[in-house]
KEVEX-246864 format. One record per residue (C-alpha): residue number from 1; residue in three letters; chain; x negated, y negated, z negated. Coordinates in steps of 0.001 Angstrom, whole numbers, always signed. Each point is the difference from the previous one (the first is absolute). Layout:
+-----+-----+-------+---------+---------+---------+
:   n : res : chain :    east :   north :      up :
+-----+-----+-------+---------+---------+---------+
: NUM : ALA :     A :       X :       Y :       Z :
...
+-----+-----+-------+---------+---------+---------+
***
This chain:
+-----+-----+-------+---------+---------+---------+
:   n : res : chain :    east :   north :      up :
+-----+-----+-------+---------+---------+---------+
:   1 : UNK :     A :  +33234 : +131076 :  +46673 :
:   2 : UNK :     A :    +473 :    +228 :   -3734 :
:   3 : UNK :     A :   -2545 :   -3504 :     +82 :
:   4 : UNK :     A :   +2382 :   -1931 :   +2176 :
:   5 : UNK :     A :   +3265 :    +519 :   -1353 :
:   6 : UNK :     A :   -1662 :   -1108 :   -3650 :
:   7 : UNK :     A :    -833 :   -3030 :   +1900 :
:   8 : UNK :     A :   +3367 :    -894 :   +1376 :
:   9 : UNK :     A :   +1459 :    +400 :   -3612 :
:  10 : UNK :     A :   -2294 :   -2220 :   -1395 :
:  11 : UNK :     A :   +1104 :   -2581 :   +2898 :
:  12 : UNK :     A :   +3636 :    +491 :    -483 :
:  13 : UNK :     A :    -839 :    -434 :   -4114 :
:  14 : UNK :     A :   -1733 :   -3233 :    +593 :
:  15 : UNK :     A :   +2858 :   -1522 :   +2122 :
:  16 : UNK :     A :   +2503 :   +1312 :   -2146 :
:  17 : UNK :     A :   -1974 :   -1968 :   -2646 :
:  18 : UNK :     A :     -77 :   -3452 :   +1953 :
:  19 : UNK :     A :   +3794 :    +331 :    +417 :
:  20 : UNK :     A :   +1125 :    +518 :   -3256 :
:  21 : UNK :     A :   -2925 :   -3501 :   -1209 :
:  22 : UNK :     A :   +2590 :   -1508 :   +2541 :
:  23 : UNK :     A :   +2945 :    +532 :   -1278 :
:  24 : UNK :     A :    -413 :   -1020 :   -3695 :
:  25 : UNK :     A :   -1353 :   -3540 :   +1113 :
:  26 : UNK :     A :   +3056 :     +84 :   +2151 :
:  27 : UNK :     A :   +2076 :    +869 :   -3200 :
:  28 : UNK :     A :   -1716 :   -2615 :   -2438 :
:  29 : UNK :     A :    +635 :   -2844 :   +2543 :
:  30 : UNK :     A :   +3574 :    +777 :      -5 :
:  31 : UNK :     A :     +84 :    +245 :   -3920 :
:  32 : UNK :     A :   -1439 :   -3972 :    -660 :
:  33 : UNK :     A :   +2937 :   -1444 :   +2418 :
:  34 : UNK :     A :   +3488 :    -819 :    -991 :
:  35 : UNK :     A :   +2638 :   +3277 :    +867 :
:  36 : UNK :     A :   +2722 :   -1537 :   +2701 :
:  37 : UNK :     A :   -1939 :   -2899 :   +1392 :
:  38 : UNK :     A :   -2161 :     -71 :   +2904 :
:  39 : UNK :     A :   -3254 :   -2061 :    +534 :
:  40 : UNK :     A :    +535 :   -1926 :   +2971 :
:  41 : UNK :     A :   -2279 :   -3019 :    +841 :
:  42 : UNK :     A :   +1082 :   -3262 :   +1673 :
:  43 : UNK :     A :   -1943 :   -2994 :   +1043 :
:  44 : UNK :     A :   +1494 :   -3826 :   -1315 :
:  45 : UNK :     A :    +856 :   -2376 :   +2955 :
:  46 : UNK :     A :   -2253 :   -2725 :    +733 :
:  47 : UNK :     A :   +1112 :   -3585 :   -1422 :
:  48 : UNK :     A :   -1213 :   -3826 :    +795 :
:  49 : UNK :     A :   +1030 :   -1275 :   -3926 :
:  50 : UNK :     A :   -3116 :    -908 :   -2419 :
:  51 : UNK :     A :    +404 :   +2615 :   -2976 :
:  52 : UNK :     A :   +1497 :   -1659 :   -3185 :
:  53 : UNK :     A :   -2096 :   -2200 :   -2112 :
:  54 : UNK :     A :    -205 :   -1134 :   -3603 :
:  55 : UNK :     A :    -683 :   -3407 :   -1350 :
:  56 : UNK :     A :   -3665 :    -687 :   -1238 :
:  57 : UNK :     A :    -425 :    -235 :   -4277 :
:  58 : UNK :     A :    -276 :   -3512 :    -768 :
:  59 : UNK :     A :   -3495 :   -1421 :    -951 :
:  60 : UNK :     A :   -1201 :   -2260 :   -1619 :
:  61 : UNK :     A :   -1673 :   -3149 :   +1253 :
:  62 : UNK :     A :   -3767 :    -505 :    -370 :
:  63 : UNK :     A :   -1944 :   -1062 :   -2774 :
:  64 : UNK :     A :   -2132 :   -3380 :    +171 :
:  65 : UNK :     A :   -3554 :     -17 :     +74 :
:  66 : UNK :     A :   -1357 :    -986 :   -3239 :
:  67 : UNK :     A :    -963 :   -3537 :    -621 :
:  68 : UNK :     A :   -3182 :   -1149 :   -1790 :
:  69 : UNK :     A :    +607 :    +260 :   -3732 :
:  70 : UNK :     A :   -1204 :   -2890 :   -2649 :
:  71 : UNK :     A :   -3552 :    -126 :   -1610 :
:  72 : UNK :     A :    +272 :   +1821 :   -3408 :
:  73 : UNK :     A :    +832 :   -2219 :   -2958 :
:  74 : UNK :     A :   -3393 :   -1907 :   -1394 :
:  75 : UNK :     A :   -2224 :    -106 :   +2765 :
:  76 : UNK :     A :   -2250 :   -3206 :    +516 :
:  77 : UNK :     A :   -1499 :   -1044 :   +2904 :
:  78 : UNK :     A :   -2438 :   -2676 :    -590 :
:  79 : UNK :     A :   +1700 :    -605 :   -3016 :
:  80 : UNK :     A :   +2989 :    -789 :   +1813 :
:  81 : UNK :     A :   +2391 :   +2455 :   -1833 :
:  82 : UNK :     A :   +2153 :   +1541 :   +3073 :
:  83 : UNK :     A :   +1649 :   +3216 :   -1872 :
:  84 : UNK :     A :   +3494 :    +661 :   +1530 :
:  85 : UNK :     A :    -530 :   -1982 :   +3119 :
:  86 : UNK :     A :    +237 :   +1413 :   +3504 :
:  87 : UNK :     A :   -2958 :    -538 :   +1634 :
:  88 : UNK :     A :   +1043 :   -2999 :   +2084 :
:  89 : UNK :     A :   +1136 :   -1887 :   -2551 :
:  90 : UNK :     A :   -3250 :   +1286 :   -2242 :
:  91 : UNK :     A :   -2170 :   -1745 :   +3068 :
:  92 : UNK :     A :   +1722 :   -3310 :     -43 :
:  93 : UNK :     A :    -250 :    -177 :   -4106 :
:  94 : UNK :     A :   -3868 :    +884 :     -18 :
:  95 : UNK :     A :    -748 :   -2279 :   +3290 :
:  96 : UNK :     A :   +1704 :   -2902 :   -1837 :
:  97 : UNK :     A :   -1426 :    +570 :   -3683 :
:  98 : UNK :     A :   -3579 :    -170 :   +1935 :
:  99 : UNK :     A :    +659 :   -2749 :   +2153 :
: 100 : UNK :     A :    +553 :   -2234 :   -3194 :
: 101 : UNK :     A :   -3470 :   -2850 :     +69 :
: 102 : UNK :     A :   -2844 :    +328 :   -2350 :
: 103 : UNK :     A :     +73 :   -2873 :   -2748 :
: 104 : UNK :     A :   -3276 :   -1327 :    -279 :
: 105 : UNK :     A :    -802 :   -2090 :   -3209 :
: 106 : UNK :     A :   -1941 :   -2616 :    +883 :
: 107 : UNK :     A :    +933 :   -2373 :   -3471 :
: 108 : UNK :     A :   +3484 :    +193 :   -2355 :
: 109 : UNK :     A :   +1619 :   -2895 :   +2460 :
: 110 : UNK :     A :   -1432 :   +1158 :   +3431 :
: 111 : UNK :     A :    +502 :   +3811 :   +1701 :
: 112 : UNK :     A :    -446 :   +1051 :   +3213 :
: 113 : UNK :     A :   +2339 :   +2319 :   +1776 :
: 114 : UNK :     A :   -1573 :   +1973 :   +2813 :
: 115 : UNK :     A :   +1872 :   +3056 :   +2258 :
: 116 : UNK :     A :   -1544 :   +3051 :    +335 :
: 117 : UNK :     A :     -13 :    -563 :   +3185 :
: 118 : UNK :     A :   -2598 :   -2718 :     +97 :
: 119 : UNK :     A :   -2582 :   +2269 :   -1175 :
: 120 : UNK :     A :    +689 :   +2802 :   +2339 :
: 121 : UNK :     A :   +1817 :   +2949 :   -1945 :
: 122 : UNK :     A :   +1402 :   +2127 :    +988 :
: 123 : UNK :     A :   +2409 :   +2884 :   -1848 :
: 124 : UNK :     A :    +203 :   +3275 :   +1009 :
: 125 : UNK :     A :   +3790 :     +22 :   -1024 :
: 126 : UNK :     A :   +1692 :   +2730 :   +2307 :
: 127 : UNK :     A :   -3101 :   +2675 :   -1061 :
: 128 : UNK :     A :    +916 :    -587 :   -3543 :
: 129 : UNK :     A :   +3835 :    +190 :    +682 :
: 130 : UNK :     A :    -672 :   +3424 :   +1212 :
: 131 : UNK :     A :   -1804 :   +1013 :   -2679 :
: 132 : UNK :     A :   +3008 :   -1348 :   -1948 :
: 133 : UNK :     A :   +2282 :   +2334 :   +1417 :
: 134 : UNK :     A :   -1926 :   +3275 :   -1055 :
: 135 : UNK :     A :    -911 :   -1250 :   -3817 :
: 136 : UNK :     A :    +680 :   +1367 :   -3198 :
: 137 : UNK :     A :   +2776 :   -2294 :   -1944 :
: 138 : UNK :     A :   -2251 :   -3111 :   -2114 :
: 139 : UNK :     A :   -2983 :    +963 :   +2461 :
: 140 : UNK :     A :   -2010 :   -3323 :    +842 :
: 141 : UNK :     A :   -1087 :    -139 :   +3718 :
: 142 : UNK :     A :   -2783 :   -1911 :   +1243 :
: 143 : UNK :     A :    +428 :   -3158 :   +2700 :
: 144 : UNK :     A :   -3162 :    +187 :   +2033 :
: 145 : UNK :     A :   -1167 :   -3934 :    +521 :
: 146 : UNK :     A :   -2095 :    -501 :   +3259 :
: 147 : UNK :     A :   -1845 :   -3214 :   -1468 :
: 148 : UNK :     A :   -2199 :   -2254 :   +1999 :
: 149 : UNK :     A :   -3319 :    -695 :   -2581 :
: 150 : UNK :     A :   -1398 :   -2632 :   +3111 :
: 151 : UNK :     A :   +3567 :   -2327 :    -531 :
: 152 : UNK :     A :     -34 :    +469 :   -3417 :
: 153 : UNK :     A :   -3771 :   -1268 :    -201 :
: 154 : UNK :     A :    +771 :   -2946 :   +2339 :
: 155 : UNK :     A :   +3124 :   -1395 :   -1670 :
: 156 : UNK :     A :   -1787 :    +129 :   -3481 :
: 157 : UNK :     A :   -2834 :   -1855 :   +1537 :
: 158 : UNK :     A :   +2189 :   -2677 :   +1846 :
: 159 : UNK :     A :   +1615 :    +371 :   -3234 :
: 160 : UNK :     A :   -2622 :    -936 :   -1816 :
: 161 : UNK :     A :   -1142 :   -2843 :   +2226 :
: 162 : UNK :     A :   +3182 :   -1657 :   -1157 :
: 163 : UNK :     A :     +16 :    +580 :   -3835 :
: 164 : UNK :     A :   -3938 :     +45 :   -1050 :
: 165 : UNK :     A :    -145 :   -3565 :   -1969 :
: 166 : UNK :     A :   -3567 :   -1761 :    -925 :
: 167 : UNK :     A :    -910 :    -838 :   -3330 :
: 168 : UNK :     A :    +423 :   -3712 :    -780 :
: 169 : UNK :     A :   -2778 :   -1526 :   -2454 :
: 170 : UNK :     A :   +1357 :   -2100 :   -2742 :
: 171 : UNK :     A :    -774 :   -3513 :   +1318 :
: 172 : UNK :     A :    +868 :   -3971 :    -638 :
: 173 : UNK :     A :   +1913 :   -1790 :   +2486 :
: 174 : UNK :     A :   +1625 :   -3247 :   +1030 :
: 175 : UNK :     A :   +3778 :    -963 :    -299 :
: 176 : UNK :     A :    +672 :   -3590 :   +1682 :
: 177 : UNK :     A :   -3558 :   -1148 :   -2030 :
: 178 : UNK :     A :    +241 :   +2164 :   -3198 :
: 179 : UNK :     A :   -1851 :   +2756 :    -776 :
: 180 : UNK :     A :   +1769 :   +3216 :    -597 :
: 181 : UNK :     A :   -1325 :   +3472 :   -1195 :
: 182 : UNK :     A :    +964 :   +3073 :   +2046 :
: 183 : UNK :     A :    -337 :   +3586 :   -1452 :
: 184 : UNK :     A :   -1480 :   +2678 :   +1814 :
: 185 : UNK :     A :   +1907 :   +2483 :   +1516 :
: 186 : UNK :     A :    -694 :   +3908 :    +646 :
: 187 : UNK :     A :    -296 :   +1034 :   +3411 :
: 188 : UNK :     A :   +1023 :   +3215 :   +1248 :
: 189 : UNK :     A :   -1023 :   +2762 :   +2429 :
: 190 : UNK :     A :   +2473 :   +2424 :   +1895 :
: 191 : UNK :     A :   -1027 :   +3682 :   -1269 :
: 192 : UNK :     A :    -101 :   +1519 :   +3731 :
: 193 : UNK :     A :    -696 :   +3789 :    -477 :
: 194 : UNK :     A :   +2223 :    +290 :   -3469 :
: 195 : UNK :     A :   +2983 :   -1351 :   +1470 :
: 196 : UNK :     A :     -78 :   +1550 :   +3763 :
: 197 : UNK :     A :    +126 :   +3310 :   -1949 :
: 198 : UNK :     A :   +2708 :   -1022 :   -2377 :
: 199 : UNK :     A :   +1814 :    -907 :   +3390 :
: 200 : UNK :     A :    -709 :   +3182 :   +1311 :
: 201 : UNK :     A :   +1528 :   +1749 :   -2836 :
: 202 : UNK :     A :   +2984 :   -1594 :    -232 :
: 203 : UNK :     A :    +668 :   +1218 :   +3952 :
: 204 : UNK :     A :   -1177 :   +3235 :    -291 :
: 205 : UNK :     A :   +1774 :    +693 :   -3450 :
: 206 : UNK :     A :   +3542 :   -1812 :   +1101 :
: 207 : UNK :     A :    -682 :   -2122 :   -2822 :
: 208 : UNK :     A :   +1797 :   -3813 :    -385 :
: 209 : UNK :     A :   -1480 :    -475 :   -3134 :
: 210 : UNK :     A :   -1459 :   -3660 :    -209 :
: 211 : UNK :     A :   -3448 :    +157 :    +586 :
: 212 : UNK :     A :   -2153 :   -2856 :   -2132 :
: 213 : UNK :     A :   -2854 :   -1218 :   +2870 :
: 214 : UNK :     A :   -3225 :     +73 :   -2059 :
: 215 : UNK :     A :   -2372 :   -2895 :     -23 :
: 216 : UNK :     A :   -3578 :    -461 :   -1246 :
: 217 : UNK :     A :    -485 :   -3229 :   -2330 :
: 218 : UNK :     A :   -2494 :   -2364 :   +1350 :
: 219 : UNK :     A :   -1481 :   -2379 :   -2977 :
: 220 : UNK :     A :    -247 :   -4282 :    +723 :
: 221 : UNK :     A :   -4106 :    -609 :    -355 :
: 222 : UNK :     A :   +1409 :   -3048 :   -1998 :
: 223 : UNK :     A :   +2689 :    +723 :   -2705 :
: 224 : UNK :     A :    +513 :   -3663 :   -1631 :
: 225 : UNK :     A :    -473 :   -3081 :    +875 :
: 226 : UNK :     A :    +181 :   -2503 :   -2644 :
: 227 : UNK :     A :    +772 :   -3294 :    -116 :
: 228 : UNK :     A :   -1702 :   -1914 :   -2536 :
: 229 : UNK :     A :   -1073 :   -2981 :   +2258 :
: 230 : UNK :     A :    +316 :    -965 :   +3331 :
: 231 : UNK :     A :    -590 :   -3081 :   +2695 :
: 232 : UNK :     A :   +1470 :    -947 :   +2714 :
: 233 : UNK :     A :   -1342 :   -2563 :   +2184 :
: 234 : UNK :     A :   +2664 :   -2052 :   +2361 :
: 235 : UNK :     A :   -2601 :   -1171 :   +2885 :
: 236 : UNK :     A :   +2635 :   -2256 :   +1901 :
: 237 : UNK :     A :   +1154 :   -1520 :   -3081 :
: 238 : UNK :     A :   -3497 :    -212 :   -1830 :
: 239 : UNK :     A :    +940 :   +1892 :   -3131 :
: 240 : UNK :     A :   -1400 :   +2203 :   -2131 :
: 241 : UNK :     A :   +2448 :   +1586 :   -2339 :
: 242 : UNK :     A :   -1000 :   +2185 :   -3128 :
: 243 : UNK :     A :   +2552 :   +2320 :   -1332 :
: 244 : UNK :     A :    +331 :   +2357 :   -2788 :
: 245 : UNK :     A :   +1764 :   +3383 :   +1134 :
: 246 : UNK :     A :   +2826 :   -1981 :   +1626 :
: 247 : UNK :     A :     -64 :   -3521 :   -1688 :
: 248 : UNK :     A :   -1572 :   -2751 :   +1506 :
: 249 : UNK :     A :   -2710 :   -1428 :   -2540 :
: 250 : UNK :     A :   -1472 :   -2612 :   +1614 :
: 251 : UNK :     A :    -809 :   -1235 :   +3504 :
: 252 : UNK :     A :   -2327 :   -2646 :   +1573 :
: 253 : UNK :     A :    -939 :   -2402 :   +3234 :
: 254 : UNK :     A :   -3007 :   +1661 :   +1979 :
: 255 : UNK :     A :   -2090 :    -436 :   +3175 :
: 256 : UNK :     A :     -52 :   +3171 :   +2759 :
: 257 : UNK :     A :   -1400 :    +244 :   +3427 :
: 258 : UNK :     A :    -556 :   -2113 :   +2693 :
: 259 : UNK :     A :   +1627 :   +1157 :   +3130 :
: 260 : UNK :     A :   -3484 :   +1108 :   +1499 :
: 261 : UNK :     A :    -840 :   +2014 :   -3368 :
: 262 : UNK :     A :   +3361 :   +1246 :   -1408 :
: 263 : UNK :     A :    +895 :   +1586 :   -3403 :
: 264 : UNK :     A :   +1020 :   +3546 :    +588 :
: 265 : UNK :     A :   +3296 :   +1143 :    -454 :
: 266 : UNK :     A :    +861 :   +3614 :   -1712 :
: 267 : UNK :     A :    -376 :   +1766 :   -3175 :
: 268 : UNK :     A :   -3317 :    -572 :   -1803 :
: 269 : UNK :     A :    -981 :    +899 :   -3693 :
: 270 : UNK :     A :   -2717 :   -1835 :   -1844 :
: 271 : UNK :     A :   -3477 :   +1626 :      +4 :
: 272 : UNK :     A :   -2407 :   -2058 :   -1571 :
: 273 : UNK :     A :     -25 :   -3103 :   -2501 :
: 274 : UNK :     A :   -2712 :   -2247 :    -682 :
: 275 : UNK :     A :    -504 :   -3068 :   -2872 :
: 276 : UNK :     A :   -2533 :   -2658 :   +1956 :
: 277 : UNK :     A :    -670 :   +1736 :   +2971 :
: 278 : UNK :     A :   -2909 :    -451 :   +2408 :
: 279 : UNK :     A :   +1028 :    -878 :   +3846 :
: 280 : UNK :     A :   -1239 :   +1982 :   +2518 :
: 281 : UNK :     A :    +341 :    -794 :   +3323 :
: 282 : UNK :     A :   +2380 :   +2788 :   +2078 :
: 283 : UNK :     A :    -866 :   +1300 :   +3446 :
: 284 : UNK :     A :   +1638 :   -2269 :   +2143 :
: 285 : UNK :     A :    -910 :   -2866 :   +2156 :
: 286 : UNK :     A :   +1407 :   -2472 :   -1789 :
: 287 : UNK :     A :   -2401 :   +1114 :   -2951 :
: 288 : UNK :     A :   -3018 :    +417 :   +2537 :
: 289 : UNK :     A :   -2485 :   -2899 :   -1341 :
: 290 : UNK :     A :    +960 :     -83 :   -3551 :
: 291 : UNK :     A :   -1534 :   +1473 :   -3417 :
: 292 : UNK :     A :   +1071 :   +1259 :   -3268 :
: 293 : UNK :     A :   +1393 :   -2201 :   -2094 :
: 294 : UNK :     A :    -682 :    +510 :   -3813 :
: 295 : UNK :     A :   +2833 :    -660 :   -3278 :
: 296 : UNK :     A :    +849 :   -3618 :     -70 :
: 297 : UNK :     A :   +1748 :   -3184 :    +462 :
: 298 : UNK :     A :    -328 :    +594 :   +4042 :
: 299 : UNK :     A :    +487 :   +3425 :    +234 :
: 300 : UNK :     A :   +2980 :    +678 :   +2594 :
: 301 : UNK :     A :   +1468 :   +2952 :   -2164 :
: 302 : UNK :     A :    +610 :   -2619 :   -3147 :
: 303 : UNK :     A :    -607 :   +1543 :   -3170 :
: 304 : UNK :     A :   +1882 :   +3732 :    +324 :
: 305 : UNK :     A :    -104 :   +2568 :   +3059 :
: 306 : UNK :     A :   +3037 :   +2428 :    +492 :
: 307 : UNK :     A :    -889 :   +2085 :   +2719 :
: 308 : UNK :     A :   +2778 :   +2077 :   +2072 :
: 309 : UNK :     A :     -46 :   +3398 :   +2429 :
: 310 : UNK :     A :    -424 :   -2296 :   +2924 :
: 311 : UNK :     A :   -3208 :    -399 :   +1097 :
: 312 : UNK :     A :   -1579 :   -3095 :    -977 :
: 313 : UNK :     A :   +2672 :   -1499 :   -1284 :
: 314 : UNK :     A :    +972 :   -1175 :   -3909 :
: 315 : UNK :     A :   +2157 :   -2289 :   -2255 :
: 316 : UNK :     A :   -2350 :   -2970 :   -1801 :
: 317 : UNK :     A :    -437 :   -3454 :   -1216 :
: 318 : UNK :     A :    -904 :   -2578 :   +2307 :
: 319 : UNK :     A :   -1605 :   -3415 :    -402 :
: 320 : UNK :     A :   +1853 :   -1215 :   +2902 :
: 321 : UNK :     A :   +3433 :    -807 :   -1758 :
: 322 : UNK :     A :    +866 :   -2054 :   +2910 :
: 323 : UNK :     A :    +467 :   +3322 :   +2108 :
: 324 : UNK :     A :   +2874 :   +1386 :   -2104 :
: 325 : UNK :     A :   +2807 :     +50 :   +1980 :
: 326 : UNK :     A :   -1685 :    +822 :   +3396 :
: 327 : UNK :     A :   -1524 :   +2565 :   +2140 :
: 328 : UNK :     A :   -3076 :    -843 :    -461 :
: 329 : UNK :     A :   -2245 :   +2487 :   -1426 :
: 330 : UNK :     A :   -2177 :   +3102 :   +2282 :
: 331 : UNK :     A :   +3192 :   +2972 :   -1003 :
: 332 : UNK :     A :    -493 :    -552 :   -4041 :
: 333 : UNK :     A :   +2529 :   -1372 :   -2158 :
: 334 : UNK :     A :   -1055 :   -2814 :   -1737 :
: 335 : UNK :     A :   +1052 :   -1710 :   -3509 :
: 336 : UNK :     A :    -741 :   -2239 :   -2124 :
: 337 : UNK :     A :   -2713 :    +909 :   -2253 :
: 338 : UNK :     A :   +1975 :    -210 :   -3400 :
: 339 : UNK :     A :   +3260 :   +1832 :   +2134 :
: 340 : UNK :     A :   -2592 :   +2528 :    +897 :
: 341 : UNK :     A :   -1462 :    -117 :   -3515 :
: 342 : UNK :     A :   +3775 :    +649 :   -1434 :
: 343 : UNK :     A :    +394 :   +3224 :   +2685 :
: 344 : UNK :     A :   -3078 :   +1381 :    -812 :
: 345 : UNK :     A :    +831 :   +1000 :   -3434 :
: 346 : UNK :     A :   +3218 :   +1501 :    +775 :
: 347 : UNK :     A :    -988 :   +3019 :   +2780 :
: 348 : UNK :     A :   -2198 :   +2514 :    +540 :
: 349 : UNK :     A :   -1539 :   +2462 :   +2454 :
: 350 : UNK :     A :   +2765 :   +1846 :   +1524 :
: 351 : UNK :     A :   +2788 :   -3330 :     -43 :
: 352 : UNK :     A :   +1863 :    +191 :   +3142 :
: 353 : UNK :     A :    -292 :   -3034 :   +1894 :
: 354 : UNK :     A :   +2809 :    -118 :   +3206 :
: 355 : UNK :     A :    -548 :   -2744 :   +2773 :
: 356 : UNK :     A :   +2699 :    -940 :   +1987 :
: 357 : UNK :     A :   +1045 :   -2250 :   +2491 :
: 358 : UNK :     A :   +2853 :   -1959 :   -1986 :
+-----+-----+-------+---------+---------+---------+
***
């Protein structure tokens, strides 16, 4: 009995306890509002209007993409200076500067111009422009050259063709009938392989420097000719005229050729004198049956024998003075023995003898 009223009590203490937890929440609610007022709760009508709004901050307008900027101060390209150009204008000065020709020297009164061009090259300008744009201020760039070596060889040959010059042997020559020394004259010859590269240069390096062509000096076989003596035989007219350098001496009536055995016409030179020369009969029909003849009053040569670089032929007496004055000889030139006699003393081996038809 005792048991179960102890555990009522402790029921009623417990509850007691709960209540009393309760009533001080209660109490410290009541404390935190305002004294007089009442907390009431209402909802806000519904409404169609857009809530108030507030005009956006200004702002400011975009900013430009950036442009390309110059090519530092000092730069080269090709030796084209382009420092403080944009790059457009850079590429017009460089592609300008290396389409200027090549000057090529050929003497101090005659050049050749030639284009670029014409040999094939071809610059690399817009790779070097943007290699421009990212060098150091004074920095020199490089213009790659795409060169053609097979047009470069073949205009220096055709080239060549055109300028190579012979060497011209001192010589002695006719003017209307008189004689007239010419000097010699140096060839030349068209260096092929040391000018193609000197071309090649110029294009790859940008370079408008005049190149000099080079030549090789080809030497006359004869340097002189002198003119100490010469004759010149007028076969139309008959003559032979004897000069000294340019001044007639002397001249004289001969005999030449008969139509069927002409005296030849060109340039001759005497090759071998004789005093009282033996005739010998030459190898040709007209000679067929005959025999040497020895020196004498009837020899057909006369007393002297001049003997010329065409074959079988000669200037001598005769001892047919009434021939003079006609074609009547076998190609020789005949005299009269003491005209012969008188020319005899006054050339030697190596006189030039011309025979023309005048």
């Amino acid at each position: 009995m005792s048991n179960s009223f102890r555990a009522i009590g402790a029921g009623l203490l417990a509850a007691c306890a709960l209540v009393g937890f309760a009533a001080a929440f209660a109490v410290a609610a009541t404390a935190g509002a305002d004294p007089g007022t009442a907390s009431t709760t209402t909802d806000a009508p519904p409404t169609t209007e857009p809530p108030p709004t507030e005009p956006p901050p200004p702002t400011e307008p975009p900013l430009p993409p950036p442009g390309p900027a110059p090519i530092a101060f000092g730069v080269t390209v090709g030796n084209v200076p382009v420092g403080g150009l944009m790059p457009s204008r850079a590429s017009e000065v460089v592609r300008r500067a290396y389409a200027r020709p090549l000057v090529l020297v050929i003497s101090p009164t005659r050049k050749i111009r030639l284009a670029p061009t014409h040999l094939g090259a071809s610059p690399s300008i817009p790779k070097a422009i943007r290699r421009a744009r990212v060098a150091r201020p004074g920095a020199r760039v490089a213009l790659d050259v795409d060169v053609s070596r097979a047009r470069i060889r073949n205009y220096v040959e055709r080239l060549g063709r055109d300028l190579d010059q012979k060497a011209v042997d001192a010589k002695l020559e006719l003017r209307g009938v008189k004689p007239h020394a010419v000097p010699s004259e140096e060839g030349r010859r068209l260096k092929r392989l040391v000018n193609a590269r000197a071309v090649r240069y110029a294009l790859k390096r940008n370079s408008r420097a005049p190149i000099e062509l080079a030549f090789d000096a080809l030497e006359p076989k004869v340097v002189s000719a002198s003119l100490d003596g010469a004759i010149v035989i007028l076969r139309d007219a008959k003559r032979l005229l004897l000069f000294d350098d340019v001044k007639l001496v002397r001249w004289f009536r001969i005999a030449t050729g008969q139509p069927s055995y002409p005296t030849p016409l060109g340039e001759f030179e005497v090759v071998n004198m004789r005093r009282n020369p033996w005739w010998y009969p030459p190898p040709s029909d007209w000679a067929a049956d005959e025999s040497p003849i020895p020196p004498g009053p009837g020899n057909p040569l006369g007393t002297r024998w001049m003997g010329i670089s065409a074959q079988y032929v000669g200037i001598h007496g005769t001892p047919d003075a009434a021939s003079i004055g006609y074609s009547a000889s076998h190609g020789c030139i005949r005299m009269r023995i003491e005209d012969a006699e008188w020319l005899f003393q006054r050339v030697k081996i190596g006189t030039p003898v011309f025979i023309i038809s005048h």
